[in-house]
C-alpha positions as a Python dict, from the first residue, in 0.01 Angstrom:
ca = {
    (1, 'X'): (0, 0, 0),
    (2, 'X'): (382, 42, 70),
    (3, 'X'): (649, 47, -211),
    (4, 'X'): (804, -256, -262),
    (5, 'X'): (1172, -116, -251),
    (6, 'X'): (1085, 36, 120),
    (7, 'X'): (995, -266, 276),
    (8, 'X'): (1289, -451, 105),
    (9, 'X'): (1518, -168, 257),
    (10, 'X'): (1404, -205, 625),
    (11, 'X'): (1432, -579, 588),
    (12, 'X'): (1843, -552, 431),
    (13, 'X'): (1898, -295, 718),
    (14, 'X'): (1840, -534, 972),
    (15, 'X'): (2032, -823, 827),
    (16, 'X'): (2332, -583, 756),
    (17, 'X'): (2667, -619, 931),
    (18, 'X'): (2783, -346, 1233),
    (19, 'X'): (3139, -243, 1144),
    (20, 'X'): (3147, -23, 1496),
    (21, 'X'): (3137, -368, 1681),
    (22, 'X'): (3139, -98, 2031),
    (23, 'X'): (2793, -20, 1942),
    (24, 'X'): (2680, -435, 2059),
    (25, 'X'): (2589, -371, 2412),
    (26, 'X'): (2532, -727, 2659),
    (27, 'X'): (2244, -977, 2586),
    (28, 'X'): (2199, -802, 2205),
    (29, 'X'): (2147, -1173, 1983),
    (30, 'X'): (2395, -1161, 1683),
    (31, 'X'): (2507, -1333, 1455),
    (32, 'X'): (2856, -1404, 1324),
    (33, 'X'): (2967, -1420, 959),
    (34, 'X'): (3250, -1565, 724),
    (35, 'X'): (3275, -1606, 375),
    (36, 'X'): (2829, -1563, 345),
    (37, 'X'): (2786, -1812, 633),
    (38, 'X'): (2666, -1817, 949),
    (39, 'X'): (2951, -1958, 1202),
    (40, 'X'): (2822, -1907, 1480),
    (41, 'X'): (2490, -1719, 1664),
    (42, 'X'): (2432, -1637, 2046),
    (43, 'X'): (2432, -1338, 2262),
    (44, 'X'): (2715, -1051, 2318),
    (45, 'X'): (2897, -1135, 2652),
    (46, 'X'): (3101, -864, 2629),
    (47, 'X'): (3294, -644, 2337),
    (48, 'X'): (3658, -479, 2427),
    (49, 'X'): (3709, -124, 2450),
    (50, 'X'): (3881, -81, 2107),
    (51, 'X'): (3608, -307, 1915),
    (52, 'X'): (3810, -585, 1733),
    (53, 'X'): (3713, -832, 1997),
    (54, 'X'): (3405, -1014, 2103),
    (55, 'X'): (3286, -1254, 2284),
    (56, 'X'): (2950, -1442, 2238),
    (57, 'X'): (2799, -1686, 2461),
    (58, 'X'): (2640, -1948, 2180),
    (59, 'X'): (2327, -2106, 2206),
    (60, 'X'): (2438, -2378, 2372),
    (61, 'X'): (2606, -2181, 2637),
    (62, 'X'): (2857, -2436, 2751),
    (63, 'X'): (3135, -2304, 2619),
    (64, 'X'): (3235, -1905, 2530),
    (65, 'X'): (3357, -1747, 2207),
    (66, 'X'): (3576, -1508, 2083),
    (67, 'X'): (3565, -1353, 1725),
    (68, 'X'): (3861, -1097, 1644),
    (69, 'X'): (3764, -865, 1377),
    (70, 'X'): (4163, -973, 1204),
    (71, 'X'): (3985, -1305, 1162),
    (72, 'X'): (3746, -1143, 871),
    (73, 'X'): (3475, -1217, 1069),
    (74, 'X'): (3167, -1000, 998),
    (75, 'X'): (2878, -918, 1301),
    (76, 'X'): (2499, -866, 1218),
    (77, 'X'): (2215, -833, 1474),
    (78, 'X'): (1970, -1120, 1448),
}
């Protein structure tokens, strides 16, 4: 039987949040975070060269969005 505070770890280490946005390559499903809330979920689009910027194409991909990391908006794979 596993320890209890291993399979805890894994699971918080998947929920946490990527500070090195750069490291979100296309199609990767994220979500975004403000304030312990889920804004917004979808897949990367694309992320800019110095990673403060990214774009997600939401779940209902009519429309793009853009999250600036200025905003205080937090990025966790999903």
């Amino acid at each position: 039987m596993k320890a209890r505070g291993s399979v805890l770890n894994r699971r918080h280490a998947h929920s946490a949040t990527v500070s090195d946005w750069r490291s979100f390559r296309p199609g990767e499903r994220v979500e975004i975070v403000k304030h312990a809330h889920v804004i917004a979920t979808g897949d990367v689009e694309e992320v800019s060269e110095s990673g403060n910027v990214l774009w997600l194409v939401p779940a209902d991909p009519s429309e793009k969005q853009i999250f600036l990391k200025s905003d205080g908006v937090q990025v966790r794979r999903s």
